[in-house]
C-alpha positions in Angstrom: 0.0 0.0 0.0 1.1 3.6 -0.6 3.1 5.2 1.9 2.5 2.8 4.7 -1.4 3.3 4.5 -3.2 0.1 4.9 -6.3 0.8 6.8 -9.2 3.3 6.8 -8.6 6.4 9.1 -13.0 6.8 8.7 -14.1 2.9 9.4 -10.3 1.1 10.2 -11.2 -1.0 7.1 -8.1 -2.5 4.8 -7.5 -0.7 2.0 -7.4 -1.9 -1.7 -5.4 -0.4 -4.4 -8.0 1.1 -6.7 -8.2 3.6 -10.0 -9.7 6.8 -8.6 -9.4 9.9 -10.7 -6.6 8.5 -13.5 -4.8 7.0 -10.8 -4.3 3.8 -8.7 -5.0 5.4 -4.8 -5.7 3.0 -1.9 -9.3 3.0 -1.4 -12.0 2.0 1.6 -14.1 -0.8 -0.1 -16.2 -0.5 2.8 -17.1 3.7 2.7 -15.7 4.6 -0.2 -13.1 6.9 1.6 -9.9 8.0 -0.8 -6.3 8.6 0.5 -4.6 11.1 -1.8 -0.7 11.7 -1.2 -0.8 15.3 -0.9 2.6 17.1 -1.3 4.5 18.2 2.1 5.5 22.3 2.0 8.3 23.4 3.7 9.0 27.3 4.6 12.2 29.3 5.4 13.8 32.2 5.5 16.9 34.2 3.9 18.1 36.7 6.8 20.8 38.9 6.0 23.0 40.3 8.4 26.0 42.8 7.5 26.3 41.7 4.2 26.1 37.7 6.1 23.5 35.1 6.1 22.0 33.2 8.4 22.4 29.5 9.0 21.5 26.4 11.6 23.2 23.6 12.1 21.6 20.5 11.9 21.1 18.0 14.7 19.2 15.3 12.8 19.6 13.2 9.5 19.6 13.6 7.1 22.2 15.8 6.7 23.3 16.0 9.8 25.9 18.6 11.1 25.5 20.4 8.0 23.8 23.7 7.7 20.6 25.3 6.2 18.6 28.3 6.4 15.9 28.5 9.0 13.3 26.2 7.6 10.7 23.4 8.1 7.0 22.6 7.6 4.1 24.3 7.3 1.5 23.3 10.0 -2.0 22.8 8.8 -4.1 25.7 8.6 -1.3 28.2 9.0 -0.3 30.9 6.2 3.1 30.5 4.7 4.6 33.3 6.0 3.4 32.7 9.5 5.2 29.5 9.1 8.4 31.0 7.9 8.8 33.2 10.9 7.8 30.5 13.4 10.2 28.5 12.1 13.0 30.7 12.6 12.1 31.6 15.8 12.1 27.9 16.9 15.6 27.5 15.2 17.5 30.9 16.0 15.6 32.8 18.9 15.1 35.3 16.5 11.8 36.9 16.2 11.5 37.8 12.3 8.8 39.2 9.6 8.8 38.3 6.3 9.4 41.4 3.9 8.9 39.2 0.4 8.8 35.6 -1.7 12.4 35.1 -2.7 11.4 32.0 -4.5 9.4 28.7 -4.6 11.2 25.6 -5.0 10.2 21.8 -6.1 11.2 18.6 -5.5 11.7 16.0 -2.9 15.0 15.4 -2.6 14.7 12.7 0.8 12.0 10.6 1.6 11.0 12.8 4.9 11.6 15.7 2.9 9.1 18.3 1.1 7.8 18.5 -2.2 7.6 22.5 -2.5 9.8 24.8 -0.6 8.9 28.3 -0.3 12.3 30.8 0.6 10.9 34.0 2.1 13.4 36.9 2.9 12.9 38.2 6.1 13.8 41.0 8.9 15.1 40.9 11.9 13.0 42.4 14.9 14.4 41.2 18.2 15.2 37.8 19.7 18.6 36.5 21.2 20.7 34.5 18.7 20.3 30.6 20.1 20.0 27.5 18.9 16.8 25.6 19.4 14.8 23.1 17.8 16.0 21.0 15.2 19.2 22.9 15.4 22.7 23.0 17.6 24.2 26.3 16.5 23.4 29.1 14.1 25.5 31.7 12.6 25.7 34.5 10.1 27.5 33.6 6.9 29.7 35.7 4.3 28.7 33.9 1.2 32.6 33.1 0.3 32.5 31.6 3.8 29.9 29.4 3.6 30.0 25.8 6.0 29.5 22.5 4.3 25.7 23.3 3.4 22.8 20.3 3.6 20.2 20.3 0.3 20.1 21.2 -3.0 17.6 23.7 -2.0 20.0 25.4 0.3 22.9 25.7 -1.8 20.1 27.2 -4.8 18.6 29.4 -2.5 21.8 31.0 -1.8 22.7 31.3 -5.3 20.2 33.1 -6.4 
């Protein structure tokens, strides 16, 4: 079964594999309920510093001790931006708003990963530089002094 999904979350009812809108979906023979595979959104911010950027650390794989921007998912219900600075703020102790859309970005490039990033650049407005979250350390970056940097999207995002 798709992703691990074997049984009904509306009856608890195994799933069969069945063609549902073009496309084979596991299916509730029982209630008719569908599961679709909806894509996973990821949100994060470019904060610039002094001409530097800002960066975490990463305490967990994949990618491990490597280093991205402040970033993660979007909770359900929650606007993209909101997301963003929530993020941040879990990661950095910085409390940031988001001035623009830098860019949105596709692909999954791990199996836990997302399917659409969206980079928002963002301002500082108070918070105490610390690690938190999913992170160890975090740091403002020249560009030409960049650390060994985790994802593709990273190393994009900071070439753009």
């Amino acid at each position: 079964m798709d992703q691990g999904i074997n049984f009904c979350l509306n009856c608890g009812t195994r799933l069969e594999l069945r063609t549902v809108h073009g496309k084979e979906r596991p299916n509730c023979p029982a209630c008719g309920w569908v599961y679709f595979d909806d894509p996973k959104v990821a949100v994060g911010v470019l904060v610039e510093k002094d001409g530097k950027v800002l960066l975490t650390r990463r305490v967990n794989d994949p990618e491990k001790g490597k280093w991205s921007l402040p970033a993660g998912f979007m909770d359900a219900h929650e606007t993209p931006e909101l997301a963003a600075e929530r993020e941040c703020l879990e990661e950095t102790g910085l409390h940031v708003k988001v001035t623009g859309l830098v860019d949105v970005l596709g692909g999954r490039e791990h199996p836990s990963g997302a399917d659409v990033f969206m980079l928002y650049r963002a301002a500082i407005l108070g918070g105490d530089l610390n690690a938190g979250d999913d992170a160890d350390w975090v740091g403002f970056f020249a560009r030409n002094e960049l650390p060994p940097l985790a994802f593709k999207t990273t190393r994009k995002a900071l070439a753009l």
